[in-house]
C-alpha positions as CSV (number, residue, x, y, z in Angstrom):
1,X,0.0,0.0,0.0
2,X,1.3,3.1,-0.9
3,X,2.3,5.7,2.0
4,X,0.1,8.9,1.8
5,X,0.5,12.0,3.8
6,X,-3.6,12.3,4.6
7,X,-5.6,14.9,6.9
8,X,-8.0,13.4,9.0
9,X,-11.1,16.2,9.6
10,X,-11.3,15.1,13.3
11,X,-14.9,16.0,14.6
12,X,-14.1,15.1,18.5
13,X,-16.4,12.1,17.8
14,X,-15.7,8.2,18.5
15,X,-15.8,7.7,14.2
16,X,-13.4,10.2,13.3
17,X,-10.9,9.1,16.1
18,X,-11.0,5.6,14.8
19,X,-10.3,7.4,11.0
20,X,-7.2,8.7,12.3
21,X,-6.3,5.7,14.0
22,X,-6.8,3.1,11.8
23,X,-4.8,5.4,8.8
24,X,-1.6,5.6,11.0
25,X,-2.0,1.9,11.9
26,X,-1.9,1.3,8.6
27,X,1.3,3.5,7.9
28,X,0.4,6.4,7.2
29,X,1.4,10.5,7.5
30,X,-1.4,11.3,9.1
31,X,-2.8,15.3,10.8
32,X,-5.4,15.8,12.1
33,X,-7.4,19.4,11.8
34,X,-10.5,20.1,13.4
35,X,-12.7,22.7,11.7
36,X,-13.8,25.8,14.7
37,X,-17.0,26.2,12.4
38,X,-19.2,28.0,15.4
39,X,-18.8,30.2,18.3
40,X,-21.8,29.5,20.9
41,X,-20.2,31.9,23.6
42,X,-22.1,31.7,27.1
43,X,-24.2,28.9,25.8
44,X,-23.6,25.4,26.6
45,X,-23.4,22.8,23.4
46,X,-26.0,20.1,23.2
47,X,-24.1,17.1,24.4
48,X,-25.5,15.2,20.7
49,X,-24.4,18.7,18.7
50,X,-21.0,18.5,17.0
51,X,-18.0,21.5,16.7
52,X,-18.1,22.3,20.2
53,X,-15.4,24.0,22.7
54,X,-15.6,20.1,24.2
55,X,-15.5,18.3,20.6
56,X,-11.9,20.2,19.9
57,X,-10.6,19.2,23.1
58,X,-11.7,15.8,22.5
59,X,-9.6,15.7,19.3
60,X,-7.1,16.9,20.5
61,X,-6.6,14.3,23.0
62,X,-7.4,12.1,20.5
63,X,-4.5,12.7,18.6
64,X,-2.2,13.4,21.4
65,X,-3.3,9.7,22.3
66,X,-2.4,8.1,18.7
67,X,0.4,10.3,18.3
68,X,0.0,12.5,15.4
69,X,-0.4,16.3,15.1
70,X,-3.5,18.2,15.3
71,X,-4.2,21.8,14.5
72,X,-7.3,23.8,14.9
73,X,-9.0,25.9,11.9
74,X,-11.1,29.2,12.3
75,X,-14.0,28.5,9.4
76,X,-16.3,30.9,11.1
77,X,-16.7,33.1,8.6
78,X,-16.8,30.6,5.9
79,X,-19.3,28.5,7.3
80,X,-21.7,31.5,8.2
81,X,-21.5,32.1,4.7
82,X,-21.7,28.7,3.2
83,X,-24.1,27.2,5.5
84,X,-25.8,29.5,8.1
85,X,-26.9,32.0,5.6
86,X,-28.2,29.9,3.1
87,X,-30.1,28.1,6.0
88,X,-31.8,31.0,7.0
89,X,-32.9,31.8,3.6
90,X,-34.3,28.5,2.9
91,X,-36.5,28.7,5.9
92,X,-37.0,32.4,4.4
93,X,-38.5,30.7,1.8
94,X,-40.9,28.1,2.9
95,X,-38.2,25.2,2.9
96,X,-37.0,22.4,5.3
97,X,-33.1,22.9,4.5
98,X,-30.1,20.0,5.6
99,X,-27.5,22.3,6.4
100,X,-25.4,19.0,7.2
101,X,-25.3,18.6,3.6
102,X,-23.9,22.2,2.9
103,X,-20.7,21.5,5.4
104,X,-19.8,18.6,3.8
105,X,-19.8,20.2,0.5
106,X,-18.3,23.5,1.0
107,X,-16.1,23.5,4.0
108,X,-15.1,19.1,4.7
109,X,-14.7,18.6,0.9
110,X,-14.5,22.4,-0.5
111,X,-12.0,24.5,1.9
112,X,-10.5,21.9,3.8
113,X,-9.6,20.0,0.4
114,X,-8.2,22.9,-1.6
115,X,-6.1,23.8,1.8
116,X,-4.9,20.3,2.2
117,X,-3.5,20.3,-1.5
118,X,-2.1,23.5,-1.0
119,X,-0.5,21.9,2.0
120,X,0.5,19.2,-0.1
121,X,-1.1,16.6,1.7
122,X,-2.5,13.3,-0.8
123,X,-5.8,13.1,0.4
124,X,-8.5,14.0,3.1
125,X,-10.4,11.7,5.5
126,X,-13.7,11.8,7.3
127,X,-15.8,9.5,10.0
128,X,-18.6,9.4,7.5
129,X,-19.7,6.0,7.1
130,X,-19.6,5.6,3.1
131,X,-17.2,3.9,0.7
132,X,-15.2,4.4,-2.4
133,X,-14.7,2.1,-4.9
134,X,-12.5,2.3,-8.3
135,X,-14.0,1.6,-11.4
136,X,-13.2,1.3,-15.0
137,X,-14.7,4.8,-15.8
138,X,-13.5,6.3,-12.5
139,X,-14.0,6.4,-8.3
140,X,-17.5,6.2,-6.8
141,X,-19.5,6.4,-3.7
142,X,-21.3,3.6,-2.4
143,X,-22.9,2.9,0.9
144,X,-21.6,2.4,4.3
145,X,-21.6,-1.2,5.8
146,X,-23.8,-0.5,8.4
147,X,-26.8,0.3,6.9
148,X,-27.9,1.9,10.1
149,X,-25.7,4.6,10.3
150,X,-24.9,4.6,6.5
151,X,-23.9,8.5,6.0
152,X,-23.6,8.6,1.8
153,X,-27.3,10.6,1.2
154,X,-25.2,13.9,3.3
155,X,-22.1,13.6,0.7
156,X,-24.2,13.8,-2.5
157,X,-23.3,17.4,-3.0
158,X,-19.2,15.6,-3.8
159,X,-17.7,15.8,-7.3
160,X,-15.6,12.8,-8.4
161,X,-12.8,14.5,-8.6
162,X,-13.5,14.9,-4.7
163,X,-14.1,11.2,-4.5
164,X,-10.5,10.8,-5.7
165,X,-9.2,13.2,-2.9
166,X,-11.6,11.6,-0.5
167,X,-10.7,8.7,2.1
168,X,-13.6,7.2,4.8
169,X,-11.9,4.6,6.7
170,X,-14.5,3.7,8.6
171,X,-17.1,3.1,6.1
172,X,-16.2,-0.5,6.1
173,X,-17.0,-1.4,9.6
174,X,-19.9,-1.6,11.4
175,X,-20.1,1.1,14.1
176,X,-19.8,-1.0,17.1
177,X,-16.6,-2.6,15.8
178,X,-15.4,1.4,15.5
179,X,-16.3,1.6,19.5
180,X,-14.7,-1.3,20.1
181,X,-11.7,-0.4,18.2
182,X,-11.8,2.8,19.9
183,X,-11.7,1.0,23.1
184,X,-8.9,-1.4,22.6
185,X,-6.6,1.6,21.8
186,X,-8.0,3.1,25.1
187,X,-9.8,6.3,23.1
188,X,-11.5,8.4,25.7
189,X,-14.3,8.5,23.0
190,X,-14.9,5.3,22.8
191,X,-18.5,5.5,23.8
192,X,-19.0,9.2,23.1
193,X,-22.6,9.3,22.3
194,X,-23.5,10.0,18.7
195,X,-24.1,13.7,17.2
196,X,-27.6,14.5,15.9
197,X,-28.3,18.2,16.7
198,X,-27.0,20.7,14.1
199,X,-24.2,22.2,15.5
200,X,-25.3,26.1,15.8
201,X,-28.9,25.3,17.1
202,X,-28.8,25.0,20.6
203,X,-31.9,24.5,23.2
204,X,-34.6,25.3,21.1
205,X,-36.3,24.9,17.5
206,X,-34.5,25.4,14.4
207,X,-37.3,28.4,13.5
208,X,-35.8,29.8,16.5
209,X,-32.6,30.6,15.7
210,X,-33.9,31.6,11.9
211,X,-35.9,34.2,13.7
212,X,-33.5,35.6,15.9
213,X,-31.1,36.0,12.5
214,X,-33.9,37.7,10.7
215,X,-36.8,38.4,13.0
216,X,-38.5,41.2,10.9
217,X,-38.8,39.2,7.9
218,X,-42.3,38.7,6.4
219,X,-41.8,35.3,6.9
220,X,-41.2,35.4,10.3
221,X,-44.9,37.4,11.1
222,X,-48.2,36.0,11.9
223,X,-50.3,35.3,9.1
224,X,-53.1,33.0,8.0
225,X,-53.6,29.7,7.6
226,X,-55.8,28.5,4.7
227,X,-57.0,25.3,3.1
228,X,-56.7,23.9,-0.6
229,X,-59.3,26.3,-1.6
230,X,-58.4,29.3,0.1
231,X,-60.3,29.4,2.8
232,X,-59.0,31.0,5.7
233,X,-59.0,28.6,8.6
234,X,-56.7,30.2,11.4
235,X,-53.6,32.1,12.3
236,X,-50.1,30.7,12.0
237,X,-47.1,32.0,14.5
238,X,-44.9,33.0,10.6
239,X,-44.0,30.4,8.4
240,X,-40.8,29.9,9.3
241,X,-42.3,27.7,12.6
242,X,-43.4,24.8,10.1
243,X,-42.8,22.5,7.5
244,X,-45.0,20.3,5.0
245,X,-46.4,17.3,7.3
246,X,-46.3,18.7,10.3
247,X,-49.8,17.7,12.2
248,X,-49.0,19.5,15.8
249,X,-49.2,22.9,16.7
250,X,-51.4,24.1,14.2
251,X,-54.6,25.5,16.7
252,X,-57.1,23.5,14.4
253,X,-59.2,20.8,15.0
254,X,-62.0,18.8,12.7
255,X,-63.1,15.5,12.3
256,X,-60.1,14.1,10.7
257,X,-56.5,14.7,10.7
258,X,-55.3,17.8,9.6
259,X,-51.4,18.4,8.3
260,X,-49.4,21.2,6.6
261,X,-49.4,20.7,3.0
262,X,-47.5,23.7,1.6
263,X,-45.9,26.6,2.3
264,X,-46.6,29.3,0.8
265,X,-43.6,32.1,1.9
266,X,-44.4,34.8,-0.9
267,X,-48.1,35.2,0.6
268,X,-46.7,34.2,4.6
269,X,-49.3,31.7,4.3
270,X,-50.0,27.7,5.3
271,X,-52.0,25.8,3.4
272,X,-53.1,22.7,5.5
273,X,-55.6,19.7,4.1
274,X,-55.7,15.6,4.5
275,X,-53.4,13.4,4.8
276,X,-54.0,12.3,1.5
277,X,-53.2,15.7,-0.1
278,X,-49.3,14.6,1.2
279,X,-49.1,12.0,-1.7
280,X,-46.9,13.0,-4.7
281,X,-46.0,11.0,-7.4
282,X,-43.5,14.4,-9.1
283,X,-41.0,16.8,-7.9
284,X,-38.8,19.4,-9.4
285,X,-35.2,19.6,-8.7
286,X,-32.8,22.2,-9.0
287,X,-28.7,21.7,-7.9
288,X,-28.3,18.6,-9.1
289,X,-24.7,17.1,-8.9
290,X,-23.0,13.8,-10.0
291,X,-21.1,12.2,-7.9
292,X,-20.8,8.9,-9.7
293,X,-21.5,9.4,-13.2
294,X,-21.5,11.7,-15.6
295,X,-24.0,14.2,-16.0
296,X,-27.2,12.1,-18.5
297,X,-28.4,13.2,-21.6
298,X,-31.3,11.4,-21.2
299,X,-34.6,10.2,-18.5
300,X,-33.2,7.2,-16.8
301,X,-34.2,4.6,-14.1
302,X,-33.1,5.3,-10.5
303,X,-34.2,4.7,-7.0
304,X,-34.5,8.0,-4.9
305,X,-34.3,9.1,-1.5
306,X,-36.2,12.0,-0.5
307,X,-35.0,12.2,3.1
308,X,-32.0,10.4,5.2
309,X,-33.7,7.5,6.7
310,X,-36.1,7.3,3.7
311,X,-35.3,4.2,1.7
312,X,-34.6,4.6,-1.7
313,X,-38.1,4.2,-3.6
314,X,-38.1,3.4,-8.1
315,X,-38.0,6.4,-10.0
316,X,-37.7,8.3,-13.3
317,X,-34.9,11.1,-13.8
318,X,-35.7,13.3,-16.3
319,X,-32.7,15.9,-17.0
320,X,-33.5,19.6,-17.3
321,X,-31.1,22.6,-18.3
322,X,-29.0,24.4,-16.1
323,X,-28.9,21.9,-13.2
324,X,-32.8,21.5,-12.9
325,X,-34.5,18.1,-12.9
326,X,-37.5,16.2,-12.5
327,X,-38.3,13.1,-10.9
328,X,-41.8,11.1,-11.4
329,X,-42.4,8.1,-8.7
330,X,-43.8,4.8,-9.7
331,X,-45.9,5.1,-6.8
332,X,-46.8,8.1,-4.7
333,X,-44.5,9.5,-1.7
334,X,-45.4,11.3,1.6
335,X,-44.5,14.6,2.3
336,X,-41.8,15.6,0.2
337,X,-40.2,19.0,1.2
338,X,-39.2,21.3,-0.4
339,X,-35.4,22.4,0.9
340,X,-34.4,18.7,1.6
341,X,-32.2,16.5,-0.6
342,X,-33.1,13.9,-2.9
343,X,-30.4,11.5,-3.5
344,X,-30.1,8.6,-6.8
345,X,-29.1,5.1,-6.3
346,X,-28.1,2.2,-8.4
347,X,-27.7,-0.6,-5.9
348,X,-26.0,0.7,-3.4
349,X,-24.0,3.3,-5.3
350,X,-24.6,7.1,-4.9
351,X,-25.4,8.1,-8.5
352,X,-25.4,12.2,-7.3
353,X,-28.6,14.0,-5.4
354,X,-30.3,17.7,-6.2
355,X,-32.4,19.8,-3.9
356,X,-35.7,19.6,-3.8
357,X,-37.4,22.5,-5.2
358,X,-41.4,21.3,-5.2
359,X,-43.7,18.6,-6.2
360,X,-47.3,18.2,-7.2
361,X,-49.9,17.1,-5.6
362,X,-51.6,13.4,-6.5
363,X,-54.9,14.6,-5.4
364,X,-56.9,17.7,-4.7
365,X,-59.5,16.9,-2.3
366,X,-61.8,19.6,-0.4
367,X,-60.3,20.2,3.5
368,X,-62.4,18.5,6.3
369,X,-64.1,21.2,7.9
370,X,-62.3,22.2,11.0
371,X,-62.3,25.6,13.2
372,X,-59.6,27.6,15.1
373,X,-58.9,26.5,18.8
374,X,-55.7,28.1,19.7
375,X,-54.6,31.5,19.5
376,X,-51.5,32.9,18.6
């Protein structure tokens, strides 16, 4: 195996760690850097967020433990930039965004790449749990092992020339063989609980933090909420507080379940209806990246995920100009939202992904009647 001289994006997590570890078991030149992407000043982290005061210091004894060097990088500004504001904006907007996605694309595999070949460094490693694989036509990205915790729909935004750069060491293994790795080379990680909470939302709901960022918006305003028709059912907190299928916390009740449909951010209004109103069989995409392939010429067959722990579910991709897409299901799909990803497989290899821009409704049903019970 050939020696490379690889940076390991240390997160202060138990799967990163391991990604170091196992890279300089294996021989390896190996530095760790751990990205300083958000400053929560008096607040105290989430102990399931990530990029913490307590997440460097856990790198860094980390790599004091496995012996290699580790160095801290300021990405404030760039992730404010690249993730918070465009986060903010989606919400702006009437969208669900996955910020998650964002980091991995523009600061773990945009500015921590193009530093680390500046550096002169061979490649870049992650804790994702997702493989690489060389083919005749060039590297892709495949699936992690562990299906459970299986991280490739969040790196869909990747180029393959990224993939080429890109190394995920633990992709292969399941993640209780990374604890108990982690354990056997006495990691004080090794049963670090898992991450889940995005890292600059702390103690309360993501529309929260959109609204302290841009609290006189429109969007952020009381304003009505309305059925399929129009009709004006009740009063909404601003339409930054929900997304499309959310059945709580809407002050309405009926004879039948009642569940946001659509957002509609130009007009600050939410447009509620059945359940059944949730079905779409069409979306439009706009984004859209290849990871695995290059970019089609024509509609083809895939199997697409329209949210993380969704599974993949048949498809047709019909290419559009200037990175816009649509998708048509062979059967109808819950709730999709605009904001989130949708991701292409073949098998288990990540074909690329888009965000989702809207979708169409299968049916168009009258609203139950219901009446307001809460005010705002």
């Amino acid at each position: 195996m050939k020696r490379e001289r690889i940076l390991v994006a240390m997160s202060g997590g138990v799967d990163s760690a391991v990604a170091a570890a196992l890279l300089a078991r294996e021989g390896h030149e190996v530095v760790g850097a751990t990205l300083k992407l958000w400053c929560y000043g008096g607040e105290k982290a989430s102990a399931r967020s990530c990029c913490s005061l307590k997440d460097i210091e856990d790198a860094r004894n980390t790599a004091s433990r496995i012996g290699i060097k580790h160095y801290v990088l300021d990405e404030e500004a760039d992730f404010d930039r690249d993730v918070i504001d465009p986060f903010v904006n989606s919400y702006l907007d009437g969208e669900t965004p996955n910020p998650c996605v964002r980091c991995n694309t523009h600061l773990k595999f945009g500015g921590l790449l193009n530093r680390a070949k500046k550096m002169g460094f061979d490649a870049v490693a992650t804790g994702h749990y997702a493989q690489i694989s060389q083919e005749a036509d060039g590297p892709v990205l495949r699936r992690g092992k562990d299906a459970g915790k299986d991280q490739s729909y969040v790196l869909w935004g990747l180029t393959r020339a990224d993939l080429s750069f890109a190394r995920f060491p633990v992709g292969s293994y399941s993640k209780d063989e990374i604890r108990t790795i982690a354990e056997e080379i006495d990691l004080n990680v090794a049963q670090k609980i898992d991450s889940q909470d995005i890292c600059f939302v702390q103690g309360g709901a993501y529309s929260d933090f959109v609204k302290q960022r841009a609290g006189d918006a429109p969007q952020a305003q009381p304003g009505n909420i309305v059925d399929l028709d129009g009709v004006v059912l009740g009063r909404h907190r601003g339409v930054i507080h929900y997304t499309v299928g959310q059945r709580r916390g809407l002050g309405l009740a009926g004879d039948a379940p009642i569940y946001v449909v659509a957002i509609d951010a130009e007009q600050n209004e939410v447009i509620v209806g059945p359940e059944s109103a949730l079905l779409e069989t069409d979306m439009v995409l706009r984004e859209v990246n290849w990871v695995s392939m290059a970019p089609p010429a024509s509609p083809f067959s895939t199997h697409t995920k329209i949210r993380y722990r969704a599974p993949g579910m048949p498809s047709l991709f019909t290419p559009k100009e200037n990175g816009w897409a649509h998708v048509k299901f062979e059967e109808p799909q819950r709730a999709i939202s605009p904001g989130q990803s949708a991701v292409f497989y073949r098998d288990d290899v990540v074909l690329g992904g888009a965000v989702i821009h809207s979708g169409a409704p299968v049916v168009s049903e009258a609203s139950p009647v219901v009446t307001h019970t809460e005010t705002l």
